[in-house]
C-alpha positions as CSV (number, residue, x, y, z in Angstrom):
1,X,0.0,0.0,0.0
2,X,2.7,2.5,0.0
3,X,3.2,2.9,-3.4
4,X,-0.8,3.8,-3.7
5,X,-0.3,6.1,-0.9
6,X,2.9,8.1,-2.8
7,X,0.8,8.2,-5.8
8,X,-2.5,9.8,-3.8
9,X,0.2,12.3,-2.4
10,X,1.7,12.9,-5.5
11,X,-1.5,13.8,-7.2
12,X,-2.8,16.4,-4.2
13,X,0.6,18.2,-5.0
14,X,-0.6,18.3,-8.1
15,X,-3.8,19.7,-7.5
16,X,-2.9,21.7,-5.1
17,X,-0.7,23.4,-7.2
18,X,-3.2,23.6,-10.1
19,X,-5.3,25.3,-7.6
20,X,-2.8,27.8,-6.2
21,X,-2.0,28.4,-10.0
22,X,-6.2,29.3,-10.7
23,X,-5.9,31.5,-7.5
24,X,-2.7,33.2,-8.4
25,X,-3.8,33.9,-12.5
26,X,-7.4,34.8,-10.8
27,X,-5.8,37.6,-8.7
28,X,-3.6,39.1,-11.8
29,X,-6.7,38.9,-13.9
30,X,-8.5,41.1,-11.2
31,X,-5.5,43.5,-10.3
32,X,-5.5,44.5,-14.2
33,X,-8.9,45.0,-14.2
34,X,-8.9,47.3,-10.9
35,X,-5.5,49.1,-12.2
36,X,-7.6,49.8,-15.9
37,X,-10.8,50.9,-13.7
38,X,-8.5,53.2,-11.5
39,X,-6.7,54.6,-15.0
40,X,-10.3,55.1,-16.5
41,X,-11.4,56.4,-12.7
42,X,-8.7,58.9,-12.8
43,X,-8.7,60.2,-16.6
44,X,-12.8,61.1,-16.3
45,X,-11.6,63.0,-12.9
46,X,-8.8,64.7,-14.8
47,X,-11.0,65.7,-17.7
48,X,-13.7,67.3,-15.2
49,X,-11.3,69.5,-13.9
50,X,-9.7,70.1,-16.8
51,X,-13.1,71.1,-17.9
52,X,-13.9,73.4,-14.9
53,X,-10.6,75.1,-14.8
54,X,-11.7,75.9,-18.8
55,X,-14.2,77.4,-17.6
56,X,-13.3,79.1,-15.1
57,X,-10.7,80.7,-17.4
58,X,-13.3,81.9,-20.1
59,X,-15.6,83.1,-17.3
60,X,-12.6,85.3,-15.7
61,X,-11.3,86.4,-19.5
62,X,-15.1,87.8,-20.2
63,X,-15.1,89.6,-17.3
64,X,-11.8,91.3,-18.2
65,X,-12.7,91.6,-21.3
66,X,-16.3,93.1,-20.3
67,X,-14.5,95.5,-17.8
68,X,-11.9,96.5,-20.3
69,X,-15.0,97.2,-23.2
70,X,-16.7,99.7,-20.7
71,X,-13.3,101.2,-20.1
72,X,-12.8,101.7,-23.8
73,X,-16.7,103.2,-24.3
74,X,-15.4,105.3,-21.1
75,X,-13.1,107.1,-22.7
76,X,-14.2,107.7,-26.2
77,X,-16.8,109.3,-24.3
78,X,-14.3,111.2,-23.0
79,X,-12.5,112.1,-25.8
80,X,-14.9,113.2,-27.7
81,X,-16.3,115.7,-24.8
82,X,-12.2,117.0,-25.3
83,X,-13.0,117.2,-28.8
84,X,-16.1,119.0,-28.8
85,X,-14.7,121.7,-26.2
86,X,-11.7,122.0,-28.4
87,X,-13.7,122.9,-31.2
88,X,-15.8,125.7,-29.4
89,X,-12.6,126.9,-28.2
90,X,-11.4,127.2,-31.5
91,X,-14.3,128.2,-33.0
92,X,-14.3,131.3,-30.6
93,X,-10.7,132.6,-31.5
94,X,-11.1,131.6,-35.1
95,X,-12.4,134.8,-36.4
96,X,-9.9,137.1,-33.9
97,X,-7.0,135.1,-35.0
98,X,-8.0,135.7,-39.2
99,X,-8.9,139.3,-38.2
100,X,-4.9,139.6,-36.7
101,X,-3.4,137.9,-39.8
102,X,-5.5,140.2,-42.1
103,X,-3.8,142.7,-39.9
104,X,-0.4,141.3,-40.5
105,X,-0.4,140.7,-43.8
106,X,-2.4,144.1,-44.7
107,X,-0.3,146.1,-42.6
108,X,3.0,147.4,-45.0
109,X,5.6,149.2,-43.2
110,X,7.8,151.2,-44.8
């Protein structure tokens, strides 16, 4: 009977390593699969922020961009109130400053 019984013990090695082979190919198999859910996990995280940092950019460049607009309008109202109070101005000593060229140029001395 000992030869039967080396045989039985033989073959349980044998299983037993079949079986610690199944658990040890099972657990890879599921490591990959959590390291590609945790890859997939993290890129959809990294693309929602990506996504509100975007728009938190565009939200912060219109409201520069706004701001700076109403400055601009700001000051072409400005410069054209300069422009029309230049023109008055002007439009005031136009007619003394021909009047003293006339003078000038009229004027012969001798």
């Amino acid at each position: 009977m000992d030869p039967f019984k080396g045989q039985g013990g033989i073959q349980m090695l044998l299983t037993a390593e079949q079986e610690a082979q199944h658990i040890i190919s099972s657990a890879r198999n599921l490591r990959t699969h959590r390291l590609r859910q945790a890859k997939d996990e993290a890129e959809k995280e990294a693309a929602q922020y990506r996504t509100h940092m975007e728009e938190e950019y565009q939200k912060s460049i219109s409201e520069t961009t706004g701001s700076s607009g109403s400055n601009v309008k700001r000051l072409e109202e400005e410069t054209q109130a300069k422009i029309k109070t230049l023109k008055k101005s002007t439009s005031k000593v136009t007619s003394e400053v021909v009047d003293m060229l006339l003078k000038y140029v009229t004027n012969i001395k001798t």
